[in-house]
GUNUNU-956451 format. One record per residue (C-alpha): residue number from 1; chain; x, y, z. Coordinates in Angstrom, 2 decimals. Layout:
+-------+-------+---------+---------+---------+
: tornu : lumza :       u :       v :       w :
+-------+-------+---------+---------+---------+
:   NUM :     A :       X :       Y :       Z :
...
+-------+-------+---------+---------+---------+
//
This chain:
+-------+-------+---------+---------+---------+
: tornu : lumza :       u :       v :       w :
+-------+-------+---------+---------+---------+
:     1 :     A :   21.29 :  -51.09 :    8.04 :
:     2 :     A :   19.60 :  -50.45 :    4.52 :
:     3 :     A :   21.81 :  -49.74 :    1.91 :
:     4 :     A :   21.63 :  -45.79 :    0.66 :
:     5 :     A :   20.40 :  -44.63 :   -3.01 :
:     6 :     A :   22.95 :  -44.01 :   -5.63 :
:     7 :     A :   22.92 :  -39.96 :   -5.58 :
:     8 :     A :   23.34 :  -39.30 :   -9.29 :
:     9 :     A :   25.76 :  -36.99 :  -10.07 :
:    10 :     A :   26.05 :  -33.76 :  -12.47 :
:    11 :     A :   22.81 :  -32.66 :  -11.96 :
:    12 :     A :   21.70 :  -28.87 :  -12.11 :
:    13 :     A :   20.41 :  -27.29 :   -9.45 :
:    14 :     A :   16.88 :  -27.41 :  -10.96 :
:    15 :     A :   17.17 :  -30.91 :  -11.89 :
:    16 :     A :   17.77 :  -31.67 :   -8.07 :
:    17 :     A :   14.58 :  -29.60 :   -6.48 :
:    18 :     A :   12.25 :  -30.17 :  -10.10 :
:    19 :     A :    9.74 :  -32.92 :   -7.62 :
:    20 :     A :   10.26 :  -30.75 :   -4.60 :
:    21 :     A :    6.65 :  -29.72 :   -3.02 :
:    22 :     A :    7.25 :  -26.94 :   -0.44 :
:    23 :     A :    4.40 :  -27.25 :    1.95 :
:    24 :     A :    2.38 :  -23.78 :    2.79 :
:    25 :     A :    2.81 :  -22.19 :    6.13 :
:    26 :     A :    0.09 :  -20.67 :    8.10 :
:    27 :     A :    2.33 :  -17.74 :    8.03 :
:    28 :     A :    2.57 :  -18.06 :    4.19 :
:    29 :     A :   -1.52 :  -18.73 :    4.32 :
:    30 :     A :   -1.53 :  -15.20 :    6.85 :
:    31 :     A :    0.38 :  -13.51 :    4.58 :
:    32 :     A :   -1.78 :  -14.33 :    1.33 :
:    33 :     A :   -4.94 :  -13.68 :    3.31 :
:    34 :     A :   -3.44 :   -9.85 :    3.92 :
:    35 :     A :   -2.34 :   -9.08 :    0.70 :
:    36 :     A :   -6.01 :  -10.03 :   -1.10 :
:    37 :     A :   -7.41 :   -8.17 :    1.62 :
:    38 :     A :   -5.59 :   -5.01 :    0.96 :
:    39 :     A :   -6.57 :   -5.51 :   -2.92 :
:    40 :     A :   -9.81 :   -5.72 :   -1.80 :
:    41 :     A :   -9.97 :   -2.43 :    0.47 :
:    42 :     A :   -7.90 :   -0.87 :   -2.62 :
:    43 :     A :  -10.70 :   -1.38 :   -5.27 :
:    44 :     A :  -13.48 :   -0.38 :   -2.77 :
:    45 :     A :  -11.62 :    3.03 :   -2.15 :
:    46 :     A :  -10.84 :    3.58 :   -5.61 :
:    47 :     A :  -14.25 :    2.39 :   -7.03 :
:    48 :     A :  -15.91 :    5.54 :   -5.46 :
:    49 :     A :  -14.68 :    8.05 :   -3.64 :
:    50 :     A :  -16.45 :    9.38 :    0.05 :
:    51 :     A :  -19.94 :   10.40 :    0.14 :
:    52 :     A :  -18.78 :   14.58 :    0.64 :
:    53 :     A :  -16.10 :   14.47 :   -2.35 :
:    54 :     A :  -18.37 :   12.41 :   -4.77 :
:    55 :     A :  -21.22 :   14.71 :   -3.95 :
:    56 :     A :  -18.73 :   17.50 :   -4.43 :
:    57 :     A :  -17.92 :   16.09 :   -7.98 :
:    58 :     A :  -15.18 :   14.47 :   -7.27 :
:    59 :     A :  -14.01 :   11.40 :   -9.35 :
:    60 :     A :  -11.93 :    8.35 :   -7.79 :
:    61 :     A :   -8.83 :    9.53 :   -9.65 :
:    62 :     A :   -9.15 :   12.89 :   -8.62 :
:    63 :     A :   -9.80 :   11.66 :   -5.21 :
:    64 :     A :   -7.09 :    9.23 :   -5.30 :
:    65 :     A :   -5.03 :   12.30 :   -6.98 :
:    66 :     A :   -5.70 :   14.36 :   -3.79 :
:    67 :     A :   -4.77 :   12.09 :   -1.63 :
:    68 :     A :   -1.03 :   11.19 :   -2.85 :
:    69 :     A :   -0.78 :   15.17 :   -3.08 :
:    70 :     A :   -1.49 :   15.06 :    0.73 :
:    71 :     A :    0.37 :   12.00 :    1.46 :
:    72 :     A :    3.47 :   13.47 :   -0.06 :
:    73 :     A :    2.79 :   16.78 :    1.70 :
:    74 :     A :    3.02 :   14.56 :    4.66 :
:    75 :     A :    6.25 :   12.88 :    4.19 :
:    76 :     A :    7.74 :   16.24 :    3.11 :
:    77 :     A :    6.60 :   18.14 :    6.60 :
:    78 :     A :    7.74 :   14.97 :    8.48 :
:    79 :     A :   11.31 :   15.27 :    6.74 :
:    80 :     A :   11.37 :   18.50 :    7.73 :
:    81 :     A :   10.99 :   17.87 :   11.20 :
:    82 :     A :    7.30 :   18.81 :   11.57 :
:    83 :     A :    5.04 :   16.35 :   13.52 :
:    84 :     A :    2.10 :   17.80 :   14.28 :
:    85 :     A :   -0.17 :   20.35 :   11.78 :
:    86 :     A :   -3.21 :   20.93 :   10.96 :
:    87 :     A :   -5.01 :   22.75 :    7.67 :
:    88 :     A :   -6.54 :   26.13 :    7.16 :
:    89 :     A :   -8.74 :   25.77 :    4.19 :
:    90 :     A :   -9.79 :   29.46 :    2.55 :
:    91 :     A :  -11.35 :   30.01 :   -1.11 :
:    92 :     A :  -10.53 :   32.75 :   -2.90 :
:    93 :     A :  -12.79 :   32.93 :   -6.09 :
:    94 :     A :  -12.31 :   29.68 :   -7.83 :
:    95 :     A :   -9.71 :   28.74 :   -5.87 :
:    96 :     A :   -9.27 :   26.61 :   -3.02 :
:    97 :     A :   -6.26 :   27.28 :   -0.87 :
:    98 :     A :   -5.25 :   24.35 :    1.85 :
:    99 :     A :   -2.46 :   25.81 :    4.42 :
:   100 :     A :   -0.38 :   23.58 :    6.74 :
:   101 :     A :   -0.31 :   25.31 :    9.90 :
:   102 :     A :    2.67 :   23.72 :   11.97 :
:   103 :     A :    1.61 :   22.78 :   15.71 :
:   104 :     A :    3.92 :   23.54 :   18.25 :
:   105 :     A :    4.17 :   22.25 :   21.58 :
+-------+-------+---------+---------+---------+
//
């Protein structure tokens, strides 16, 4: 049997790992794949909003705006134990009113 290396002593941890290659997983290469296409599908929504709002006047950050209001509408109605809604949309004037109206089953 082959004698063993000397393992040199007092060394840091980053001195020990410093010509360490870690090899990429497909899972890794999966993972990276996702996350630039989710960058992707981010820029495309916020580069224009949909064909009704934009013709509506709507700008990506109001658009974008909007939706986060929703979103956190949403979570909120979902905290509160309500699953299912829909919206009653009315104008009054210049204003727009959007109503949750709680489904119940």
């Amino acid at each position: 049997m082959g004698k063993m290396p000397k393992i040199p002593r007092n060394l840091t941890d980053k001195d020990m790992v410093k010509n360490y290659v870690e090899e990429q997983t497909i899972e890794d290469q999966l993972i990276q794949a996702a996350k630039k296409a989710e960058k992707l599908e981010a820029a495309a929504k916020l580069s224009e909003p949909p064909a009704p709002l934009a013709k509506a006047g709507f700008t990506p950050e109001l658009s974008d705006r909007l939706g986060k209001e929703l979103l956190a509408m949403k979570i909120e109605l979902s905290t509160n134990g309500v699953k299912s809604f829909d919206y009653k949309i009315k104008r009054d004037g210049e204003k727009i009113i959007l109503t949750v109206i709680n489904k119940k089953f």
